[in-house]
C-alpha positions as CSV (number, residue, x, y, z in Angstrom):
1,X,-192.4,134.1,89.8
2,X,-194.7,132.6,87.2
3,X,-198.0,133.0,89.9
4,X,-197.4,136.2,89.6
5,X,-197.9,137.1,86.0
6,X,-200.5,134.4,85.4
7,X,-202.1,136.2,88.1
8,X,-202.3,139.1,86.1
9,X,-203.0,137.9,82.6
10,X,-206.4,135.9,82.9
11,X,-208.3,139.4,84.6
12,X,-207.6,141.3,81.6
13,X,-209.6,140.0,78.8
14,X,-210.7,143.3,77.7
15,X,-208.3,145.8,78.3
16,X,-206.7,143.8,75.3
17,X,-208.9,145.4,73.1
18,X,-208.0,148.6,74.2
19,X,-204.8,148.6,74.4
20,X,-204.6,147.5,70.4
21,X,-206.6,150.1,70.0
22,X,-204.5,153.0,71.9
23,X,-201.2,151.9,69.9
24,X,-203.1,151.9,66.6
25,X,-204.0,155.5,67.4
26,X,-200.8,156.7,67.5
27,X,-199.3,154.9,64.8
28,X,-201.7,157.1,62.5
29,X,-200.7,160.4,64.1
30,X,-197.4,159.9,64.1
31,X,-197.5,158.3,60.2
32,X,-199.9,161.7,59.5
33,X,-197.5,164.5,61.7
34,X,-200.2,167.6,60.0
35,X,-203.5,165.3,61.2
36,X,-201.4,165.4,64.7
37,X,-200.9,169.5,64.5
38,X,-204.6,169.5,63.2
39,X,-206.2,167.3,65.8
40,X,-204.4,167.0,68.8
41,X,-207.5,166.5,70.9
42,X,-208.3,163.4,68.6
43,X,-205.5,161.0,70.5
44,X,-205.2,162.8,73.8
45,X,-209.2,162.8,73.7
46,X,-210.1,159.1,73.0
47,X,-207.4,158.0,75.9
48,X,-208.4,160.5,78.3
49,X,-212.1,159.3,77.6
50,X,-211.2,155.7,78.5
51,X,-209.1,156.8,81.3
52,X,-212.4,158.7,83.0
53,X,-214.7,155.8,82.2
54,X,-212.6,153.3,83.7
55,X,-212.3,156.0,86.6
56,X,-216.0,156.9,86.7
57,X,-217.1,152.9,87.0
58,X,-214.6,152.1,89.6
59,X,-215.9,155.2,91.1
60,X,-219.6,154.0,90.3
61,X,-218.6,150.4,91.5
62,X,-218.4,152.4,95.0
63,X,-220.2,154.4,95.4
64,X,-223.6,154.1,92.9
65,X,-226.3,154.7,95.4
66,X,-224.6,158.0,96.3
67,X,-223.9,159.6,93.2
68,X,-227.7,158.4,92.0
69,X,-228.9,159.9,94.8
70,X,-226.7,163.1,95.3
71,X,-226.6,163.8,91.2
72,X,-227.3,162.4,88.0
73,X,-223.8,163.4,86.6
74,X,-222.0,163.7,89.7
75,X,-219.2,165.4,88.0
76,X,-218.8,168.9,90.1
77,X,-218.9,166.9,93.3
78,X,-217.2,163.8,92.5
């Protein structure tokens, strides 16, 4: 039982930073509810850009020669 989470805790050294990060985000929006109703893209934005660059390098990861040579972006294809 204890292999199990020690086996998840040392590969994420990183993702700390993030995730303090994520959390610390919301805590201001939801202390400011008119910067929320203001900026709504701030929040959603900032995740959903760490959610597509963790995406996009796993997706690099595998296939880099193929997306360097198909297309620089490799966005409408992906």
């Amino acid at each position: 039982k204890g292999d199990s989470a020690s086996s998840t805790t040392p590969p994420t050294p990183t993702p700390t930073t993030t995730a303090e990060s994520a959390p610390r985000l919301f805590a201001t929006a939801k202390g400011k509810q008119p910067l929320k109703a203001t900026t709504p893209v701030e929040p959603t934005d900032l995740q959903r850009t760490k959610a597509e660059q963790l995406k996009i390098i796993l997706k690099r990861s595998r296939r880099e020669t193929h997306i360097s040579q198909q297309s620089g972006s490799g966005t409408g294809e992906g």
